[in-house]
C-alpha positions in Angstrom: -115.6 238.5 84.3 -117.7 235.0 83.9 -115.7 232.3 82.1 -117.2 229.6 80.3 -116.5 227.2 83.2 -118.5 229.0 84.9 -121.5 229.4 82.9 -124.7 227.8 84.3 -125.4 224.9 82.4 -129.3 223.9 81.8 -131.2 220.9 83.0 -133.6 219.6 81.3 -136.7 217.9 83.4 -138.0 215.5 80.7 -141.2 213.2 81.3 -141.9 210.3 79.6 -143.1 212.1 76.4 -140.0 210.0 74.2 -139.1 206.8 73.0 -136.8 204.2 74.9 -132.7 205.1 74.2 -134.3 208.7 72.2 -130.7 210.5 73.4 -128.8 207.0 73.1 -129.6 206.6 69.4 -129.8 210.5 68.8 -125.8 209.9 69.7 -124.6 206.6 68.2 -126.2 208.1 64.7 -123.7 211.3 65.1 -120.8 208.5 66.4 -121.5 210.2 70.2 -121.7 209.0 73.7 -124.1 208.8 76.4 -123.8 208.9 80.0 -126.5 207.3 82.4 -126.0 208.2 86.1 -128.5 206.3 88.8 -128.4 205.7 92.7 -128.8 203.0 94.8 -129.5 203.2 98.8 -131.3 206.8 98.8 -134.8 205.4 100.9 -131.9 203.2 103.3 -131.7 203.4 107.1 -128.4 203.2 107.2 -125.2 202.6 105.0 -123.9 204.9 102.0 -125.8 206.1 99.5 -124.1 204.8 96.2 -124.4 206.4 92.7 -122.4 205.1 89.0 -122.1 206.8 86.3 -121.6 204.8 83.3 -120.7 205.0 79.2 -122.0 202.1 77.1 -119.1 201.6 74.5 -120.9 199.3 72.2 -124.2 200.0 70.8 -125.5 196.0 70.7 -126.4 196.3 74.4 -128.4 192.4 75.2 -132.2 193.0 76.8 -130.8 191.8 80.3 -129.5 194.7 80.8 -132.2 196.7 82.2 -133.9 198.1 85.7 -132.0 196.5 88.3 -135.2 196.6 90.3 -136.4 194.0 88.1 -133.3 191.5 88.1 -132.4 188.8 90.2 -129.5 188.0 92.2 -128.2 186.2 89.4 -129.3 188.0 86.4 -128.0 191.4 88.0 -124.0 189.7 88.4 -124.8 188.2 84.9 -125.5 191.8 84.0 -122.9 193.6 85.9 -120.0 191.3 84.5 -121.2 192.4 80.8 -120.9 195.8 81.5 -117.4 195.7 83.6 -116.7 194.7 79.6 -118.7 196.7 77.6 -118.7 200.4 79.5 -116.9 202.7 81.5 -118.1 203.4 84.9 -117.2 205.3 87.9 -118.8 205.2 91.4 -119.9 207.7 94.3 -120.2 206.8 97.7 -121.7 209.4 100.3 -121.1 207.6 103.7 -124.1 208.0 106.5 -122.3 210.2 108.5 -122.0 212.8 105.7 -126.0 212.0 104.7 -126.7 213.0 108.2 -124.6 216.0 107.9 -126.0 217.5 104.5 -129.2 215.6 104.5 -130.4 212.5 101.5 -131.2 214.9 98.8 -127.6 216.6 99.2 -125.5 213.7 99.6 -126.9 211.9 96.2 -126.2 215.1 94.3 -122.6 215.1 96.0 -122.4 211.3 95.0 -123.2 211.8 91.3 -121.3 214.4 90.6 -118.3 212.3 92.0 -118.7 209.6 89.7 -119.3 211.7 87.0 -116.3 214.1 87.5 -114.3 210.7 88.1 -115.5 208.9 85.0 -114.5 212.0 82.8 -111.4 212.8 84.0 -110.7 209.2 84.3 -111.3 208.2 80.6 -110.6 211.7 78.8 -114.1 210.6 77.4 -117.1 213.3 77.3 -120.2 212.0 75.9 -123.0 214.6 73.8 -125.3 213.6 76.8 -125.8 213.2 80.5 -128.9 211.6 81.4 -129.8 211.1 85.0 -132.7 209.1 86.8 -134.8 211.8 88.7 -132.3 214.1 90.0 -131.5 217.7 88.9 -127.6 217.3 89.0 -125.3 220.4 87.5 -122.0 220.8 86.7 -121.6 224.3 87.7 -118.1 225.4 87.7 -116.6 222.5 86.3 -114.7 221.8 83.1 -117.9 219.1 82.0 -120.5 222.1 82.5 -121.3 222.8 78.3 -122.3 218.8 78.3 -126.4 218.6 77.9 -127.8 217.2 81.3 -131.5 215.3 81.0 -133.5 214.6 84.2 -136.4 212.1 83.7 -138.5 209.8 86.0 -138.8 206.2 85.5 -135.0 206.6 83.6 -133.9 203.0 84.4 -136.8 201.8 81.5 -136.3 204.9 79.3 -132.6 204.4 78.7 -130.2 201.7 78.5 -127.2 204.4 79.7 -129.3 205.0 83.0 -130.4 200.9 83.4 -126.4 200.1 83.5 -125.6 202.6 86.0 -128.5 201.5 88.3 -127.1 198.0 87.9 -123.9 199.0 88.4 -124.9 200.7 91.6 -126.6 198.0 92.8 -124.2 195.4 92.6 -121.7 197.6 94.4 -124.2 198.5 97.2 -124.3 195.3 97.9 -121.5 194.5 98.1 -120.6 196.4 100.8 -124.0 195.7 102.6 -123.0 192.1 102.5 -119.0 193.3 104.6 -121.4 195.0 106.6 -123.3 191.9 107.9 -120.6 190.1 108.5 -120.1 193.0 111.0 -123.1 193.4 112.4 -124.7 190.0 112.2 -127.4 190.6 114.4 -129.0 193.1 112.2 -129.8 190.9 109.1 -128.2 193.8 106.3 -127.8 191.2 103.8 -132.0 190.4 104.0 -132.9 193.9 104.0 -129.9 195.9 102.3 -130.2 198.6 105.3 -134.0 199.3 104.0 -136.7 200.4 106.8 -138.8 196.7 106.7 -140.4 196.2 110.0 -137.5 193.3 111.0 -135.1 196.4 110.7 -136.9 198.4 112.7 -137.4 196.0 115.7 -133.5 195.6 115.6 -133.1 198.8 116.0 -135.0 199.4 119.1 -134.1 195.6 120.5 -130.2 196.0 119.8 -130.3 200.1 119.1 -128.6 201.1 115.7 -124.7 200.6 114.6 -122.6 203.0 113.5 -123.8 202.3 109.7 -126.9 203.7 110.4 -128.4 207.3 109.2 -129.2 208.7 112.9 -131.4 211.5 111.0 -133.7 209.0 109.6 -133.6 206.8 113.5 -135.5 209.7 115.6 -139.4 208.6 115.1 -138.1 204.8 115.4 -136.0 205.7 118.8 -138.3 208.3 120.1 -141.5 209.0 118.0 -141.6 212.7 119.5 -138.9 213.4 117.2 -141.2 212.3 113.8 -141.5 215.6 112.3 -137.6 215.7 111.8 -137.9 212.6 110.5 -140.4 213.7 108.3 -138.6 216.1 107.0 -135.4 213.6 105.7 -137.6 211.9 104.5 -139.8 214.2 102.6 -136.0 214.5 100.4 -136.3 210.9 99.1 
């Protein structure tokens, strides 16, 4: 017999056929909640992939916080200290190893649904909405499974919920890039974030690749024979 944890829960794949914050302000009118959940470190050659969910607990939210993409250095930690005051947030870390093991696509699914998961248990909050930057996560078999989930493109300039998580992500990436490079100095992580530029790639062949890096995304740069399994990680982005 099905229970309602385990009922299937719909996603909905929305373009961008709707105003910016359309489920934020939907909620606030009915005194709800929204969650944004982005990532952070998908396209990398090496180090985690990091995802954040995050709750907005104020409705004034200031214009800076918006795409991290778009920020700088500074604006993002003037961003990122605003939220650690005006949301709750939760993060997900998928380590390289385990990308290599389940491939990209799986191992940023398995991140956001750690946050999320984390951030609801965490606060005892559950907001009327999940809305999620491009990826077609489910709650299948959890207790959070009756909560709407919306999937759009471009979700970082369509709602202020996804724009803090993204920033939120971000920051934290980063941080860790920047232990790594004190690690590994000869690799240059805190220039490139662990990103394939061509610098990165002519470390990797000069000084071969650390124990941070994804070895399924490596094969066409250490052997280009292998570039069809490359092709195929890479295909998940």
């Amino acid at each position: 017999m099905s229970s309602e944890k385990n009922k299937k829960m719909t996603i909905n794949i929305k373009g961008n056929d709707f105003k910016k914050n359309f489920y934020e302000k939907q909620a606030w009118n009915k005194h709800g909640l929204v969650c944004g959940i982005d990532e952070v470190g998908r396209g990398c050659l090496a180090g985690p992939v990091v995802t954040a969910t995050a709750i907005l607990i104020t409705q004034k939210v200031p214009d800076f916080i918006t795409d991290s993409k778009t920020l700088s250095k500074p604006e993002l930690l003037k961003s990122y200290l605003w939220l650690t005051r005006n949301c709750k947030f939760s993060i997900g870390i998928v380590s390289n190893h385990n990308i290599d093991k389940l491939n990209i696509w799986q191992a940023t699914l398995t991140a956001m649904k750690k946050s999320t998961i984390s951030l609801f248990w965490q606060t005892n909050i559950l907001p009327s909405a999940i809305l999620v930057d491009a990826m077609p996560l489910a709650l299948d078999n959890t207790a959070y499974n009756s909560i709407p989930i919306h999937s759009f493109t471009n979700g970082e300039s369509k709602s202020v919920s996804i724009a803090a998580a993204s920033i939120i992500a971000k920051v934290t990436r980063d941080k860790l890039i920047e232990k790594y490079d004190t690690i590994f100095p000869g690799y240059q992580f805190i220039e490139h974030k662990g990103y394939g530029t061509e610098k990165h790639k002519l470390f990797i062949k000069t000084l071969k690749h650390t124990i941070i890096h994804r070895e399924s995304f490596l094969k066409n740069i250490l052997n280009p024979s292998f570039g069809d399994t490359n092709d195929q990680q890479l295909s998940l982005l």
